[in-house]
Every structure is written in structure tokens, then in C-alpha cells.
N, C-alpha and C positions, 0 to 999 in steps of 0.2 A: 160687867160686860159693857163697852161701847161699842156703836154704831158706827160707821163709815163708808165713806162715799169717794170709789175713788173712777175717774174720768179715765175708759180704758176702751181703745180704738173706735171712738164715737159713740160709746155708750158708758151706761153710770155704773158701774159695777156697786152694788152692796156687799159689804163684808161685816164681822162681828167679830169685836176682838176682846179677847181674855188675855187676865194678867198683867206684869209691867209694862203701862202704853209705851215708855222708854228703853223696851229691853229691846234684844234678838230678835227677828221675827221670826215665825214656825209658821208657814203658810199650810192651810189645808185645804185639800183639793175635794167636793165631794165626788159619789157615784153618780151614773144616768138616774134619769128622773128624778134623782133625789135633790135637793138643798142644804143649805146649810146646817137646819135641823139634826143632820144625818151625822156628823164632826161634831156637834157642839159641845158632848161628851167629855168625848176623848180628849178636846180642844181646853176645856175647863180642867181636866183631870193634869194634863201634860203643865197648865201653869202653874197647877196647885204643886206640882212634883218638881219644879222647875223654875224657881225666883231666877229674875232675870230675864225673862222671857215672854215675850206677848205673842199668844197662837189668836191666828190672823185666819178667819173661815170664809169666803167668801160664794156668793151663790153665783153659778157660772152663767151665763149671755145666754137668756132664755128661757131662764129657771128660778122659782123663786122670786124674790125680789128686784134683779138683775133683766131689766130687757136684752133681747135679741142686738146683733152687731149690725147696725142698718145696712143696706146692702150687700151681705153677704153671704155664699152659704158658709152650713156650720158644720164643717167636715173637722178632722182632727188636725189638721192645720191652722185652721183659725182659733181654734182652741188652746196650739200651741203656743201663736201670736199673741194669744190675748192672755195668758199666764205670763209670757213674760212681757207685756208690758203693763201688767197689775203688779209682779213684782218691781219693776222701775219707779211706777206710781207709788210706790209707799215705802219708797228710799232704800229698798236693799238691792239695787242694783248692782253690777262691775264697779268695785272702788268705794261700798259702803262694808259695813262691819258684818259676818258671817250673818247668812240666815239658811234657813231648812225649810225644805220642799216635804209635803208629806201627800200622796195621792192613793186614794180608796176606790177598789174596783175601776170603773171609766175615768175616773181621777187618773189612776197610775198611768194609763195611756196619755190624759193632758200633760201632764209631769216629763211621760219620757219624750215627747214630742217635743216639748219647750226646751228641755235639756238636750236633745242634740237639734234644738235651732240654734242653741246658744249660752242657754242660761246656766248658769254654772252657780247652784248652792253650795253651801259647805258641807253641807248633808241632804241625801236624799232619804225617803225612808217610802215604801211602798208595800201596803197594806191591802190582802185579798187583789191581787194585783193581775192583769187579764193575762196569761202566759200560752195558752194554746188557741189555737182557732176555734172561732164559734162552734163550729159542727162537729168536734172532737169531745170527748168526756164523754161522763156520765148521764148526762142533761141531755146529749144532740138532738132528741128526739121533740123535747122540750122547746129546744129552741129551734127548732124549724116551725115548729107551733107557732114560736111568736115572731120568727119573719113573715111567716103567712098571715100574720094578726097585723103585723105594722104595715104589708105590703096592701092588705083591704083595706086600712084606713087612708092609706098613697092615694087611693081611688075615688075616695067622697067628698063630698063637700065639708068643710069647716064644721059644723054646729054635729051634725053625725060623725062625722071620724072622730071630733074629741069624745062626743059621750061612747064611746064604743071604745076609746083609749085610756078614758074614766073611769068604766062601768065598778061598779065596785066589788062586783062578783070574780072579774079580772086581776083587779087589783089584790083581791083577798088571796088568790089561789097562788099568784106571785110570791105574796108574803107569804103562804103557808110553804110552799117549795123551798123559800131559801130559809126561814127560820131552826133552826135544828135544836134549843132548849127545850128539855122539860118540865120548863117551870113556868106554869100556867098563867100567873101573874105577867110575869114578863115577857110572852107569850103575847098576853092580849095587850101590852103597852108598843110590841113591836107593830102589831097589826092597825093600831091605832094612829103612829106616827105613822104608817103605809097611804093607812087611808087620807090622813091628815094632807102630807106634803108631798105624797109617788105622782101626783096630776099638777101639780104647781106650777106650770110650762106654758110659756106664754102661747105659742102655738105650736097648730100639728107639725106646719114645713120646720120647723125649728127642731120639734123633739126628735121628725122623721130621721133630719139631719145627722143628729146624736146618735141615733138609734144605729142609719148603717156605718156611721164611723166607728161605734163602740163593737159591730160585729167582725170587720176589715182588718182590723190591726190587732196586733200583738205586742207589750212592753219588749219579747223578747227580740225585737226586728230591729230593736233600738239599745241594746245589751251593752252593745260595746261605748257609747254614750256615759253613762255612769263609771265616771273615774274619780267619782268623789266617793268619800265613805257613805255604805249604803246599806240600808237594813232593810230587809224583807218580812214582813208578817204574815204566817201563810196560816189557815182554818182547815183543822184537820178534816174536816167533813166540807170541805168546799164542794160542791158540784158546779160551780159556771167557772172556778180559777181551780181545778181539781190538781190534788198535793202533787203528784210528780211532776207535773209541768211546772209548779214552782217551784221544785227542787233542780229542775232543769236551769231555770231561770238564775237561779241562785249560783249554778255552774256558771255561769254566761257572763254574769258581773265578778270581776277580777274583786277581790278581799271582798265581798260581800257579805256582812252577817245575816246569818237565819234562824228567825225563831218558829217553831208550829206550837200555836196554843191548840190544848186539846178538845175535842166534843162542841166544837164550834166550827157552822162552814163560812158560809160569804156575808155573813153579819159579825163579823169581829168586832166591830162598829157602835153596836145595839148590845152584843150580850157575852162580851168581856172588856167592857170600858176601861177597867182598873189594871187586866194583867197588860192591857194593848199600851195603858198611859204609862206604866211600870216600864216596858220593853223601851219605850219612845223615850222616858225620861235615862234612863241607864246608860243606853246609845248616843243622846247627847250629851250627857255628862263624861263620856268616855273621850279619850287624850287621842287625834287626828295623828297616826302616823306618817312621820315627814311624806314617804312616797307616793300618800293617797291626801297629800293637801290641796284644797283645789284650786284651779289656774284658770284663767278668760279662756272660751271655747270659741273657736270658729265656726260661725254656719256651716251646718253638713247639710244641712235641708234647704 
């Protein structure tokens, strides 16, 4: 694993990269609140399956390792800016050699937002991927919960809204909602990496930011955007990206492939590494048919 520091719209973006430093890139995009911690997995697992290839994780503006974009807010358009010009930064721009876009939960929103600004990989692939509205699903009761949670910390001051965004009792109850193994071990390694990296945010107006961006939008609003080959990963027990809407989703993207790994919801991430790295390595080892090769895109946004 190398470190890297790439200069992306006036700030330092950190990244972590696995595998051939000379190979293809596989960009990985992580979840809200998460870091790069959250890929590193799957990110390791995809090189190991994959000679030839350096998967590239980087922590997004704000998160992490990675400061905030100075003057601006961080709605999912600056998100989308700031993806594709991290991919520019690290040479796989328009006119370098294929690379792969892969984005988890709030990722797949920075993904499809970059890709109908512009950015055109040779693959996309989108894993537990946001496909219905916040207040829709199995969860919406959940998640008015926690607009009412982000909207009380809108309200405080700095040193109170983060510990109340922190609290660990919050944090625990998050991770117990989306975790769905039962297997106790890995169980309490997920809740530990929760505890570890879910606050890692540089600040409240930063995370606020994410927060209502990540509730506002849908990958699906941006569907027709992905005309490159594109894989879906959907968790059969999802409750925040719940299975028909990303069957819907899957409708929406023209040749799209789909896979549902089973007994797992919106941690694909944490607690099937290996079938997520298997799926990811497969898809790109597979032959790009002529019709869905991909070509420069014009800004639609």
C-alpha cells in the first residue's frame, strides 16, 4: 500500500493505493461519514484478483484525511467536480489508458454526478448504490430520525453539534441498523471500524453539507449518463438502497449488469469483501462490447 497526495481544487486530497502503482486505475469512491478505511478491503481484495491494476481509495474533502474544498459548499456538485478532477490528477483523464470508477452508497452519487459532468471511465461499477428517495423504503421512519438529528446539530454551536454527531451511542445504533451478519466476530469488527472512522469529518458545515446532498439525489436521476459498461452490486437486505429500487436502477442503465449478493444489506463493503472483489474482478476482466466502448462526454450539468 502507498500513500498519495494528489492537489484537487485547492485542496490535498489523500488517497491509498493498492497493487500495480503502473497498472489501470480502479478509483474508489467511499460512503458519507465514512473514509477510506471503508474500500480498503475490497480495494486490496480487487488487486490481489486483478495484476495489472492499482485500486486508488481516496478520502473525500472533508473526511478523513482529506480537508474540506476552501470556499465552498459541499453539495453534490462539488463532489462531482472534485472526482473528476482527482481523476485528471492521477493521469487517467480523456486520452490516458482505461480506468474504473467504483462508488459505495454516497460514493455512487459522487460517481454519477462526475460521470454526467463529464467523466467518462471505461467502467463504472456501483455498489449498495442510493436508487430511491431518502423518505422511501423500509428505513423512512429511520431516516426522518436522522434529518431531525442533522437538522438539531444545523442549530449549535461547533464543540456541541460535533459531540452530539459523535456521541457513540448514535453511532453504535447506526452501525447496529445497517450491519445484518450473524457472525459476532465480525459484528463487533464492524462496529469498531464505526466507532473508529463514522466522525473522522473535519467539520459540522462540511458533514451538514454531505448529509443533505446525500438525502436530495438519486444515482437514478443520472441513469441515462452511464453508457459505459456498468455493474451494479446490490445487498439483498439493503434498507437505505432497498433491492427493487436497485432493480429499477438496473432497468435504467442500458446493458447494465446486476449482481444481488445474498444475506447482506448496505455493508457489502465490510461483510462480503471477497464475493464484492470476485464480482469487481470478473466485470473487469470481461471483453467491453464494441457498442458500450466508452467515448468523451459532454457536460450535461
Amino acid at each position: 500500500m502507498d500513500e498519495l497526495l494528489v492537489e484537487t481544487l485547492g485542496t490535498s486530497t489523500r488517497a491509498w493505493q493498492y497493487g500495480d502503482a503502473d497498472g489501470a486505475p480502479l478509483v474508489l469512491v467511499h460512503g458519507f461519514r465514512g473514509d477510506h478505511h471503508g474500500l480498503a478491503g475490497i480495494a486490496r481484495a480487487a488487486a490481489e484478483r486483478l495484476p495489472g491494476v492499482r485500486a486508488i481509495v481516496p478520502d473525500l474533502p472533508g473526511f478523513g484525511a482529506t480537508p474540506p474544498v476552501p470556499g465552498r459548499e459541499h453539495d453534490l456538485d462539488l463532489y462531482g467536480e472534485w472526482l473528476r478532477a482527482l481523476v485528471a490528477g492521477l493521469g487517467a483523464g480523456p486520452g490516458a489508458s482505461g480506468h474504473a470508477i467504483l462508488g459505495h452508497s454516497f460514493g455512487s452519487l459522487v460517481v454519477a454526478n462526475a460521470v454526467a459532468g463529464g467523466l467518462a471511465p471505461s467502467r463504472a461499477i456501483l455498489v449498495n448504490p442510493i436508487s430511491s428517495p431518502a423518505l422511501e423504503g423500509p428505513q423512512a421512519v429511520l431516516t426522518r430520525l436522522a434529518i431531525g438529528y442533522y437538522r438539531a446539530a444545523d442549530v449549535l454551536p461547533e464543540r456541541p453539534a460535533r459531540a452530539l454527531l459523535g456521541h457513540p451511542a448514535i453511532v453504535r445504533t447506526m452501525s447496529e441498523v445497517m450491519a445484518k451478519t450473524g457472525d459476532r466476530e465480525l459484528r463487533r469488527w464492524i462496529h469498531g471500524q464505526h466507532r473508529d472512522h463514522f466522525s473522522d469529518f473535519s467539520d459540522t458545515s462540511t458533514l451538514l453539507g454531505a448529509f443533505r446532498a446525500s438525502v436530495s439525489h438519486t444515482v437514478t436521476e443520472y441513469a441515462e449518463a452511464f453508457d459505459m459498461p456498468t455493474l451494479i452490486i446490490a445487498g439483498e437486505r439493503d434498507d437505505i438502497a432497498p433491492l427493487p429500487a436497485q432493480l429499477a436502477l438496473h432497468r435504467r442503465v442500458p446493458g447494465s449488469r446486476f449482481r444481488v449478493l445474498p444475506g447482506v444489506g448496505h455493508l457489502v463493503h465490510y461483510e462480503t469483501v471477497g464475493d464484492a472483489a470476485d464480482e469487481i474482478a470478473a466485470f473487469l476482466r470481461a471483453a467491453v462490447p464494441a457498442e458500450k466502448a466508452p467515448k468523451e462526454r459532454a457536460l450535461t450539468r
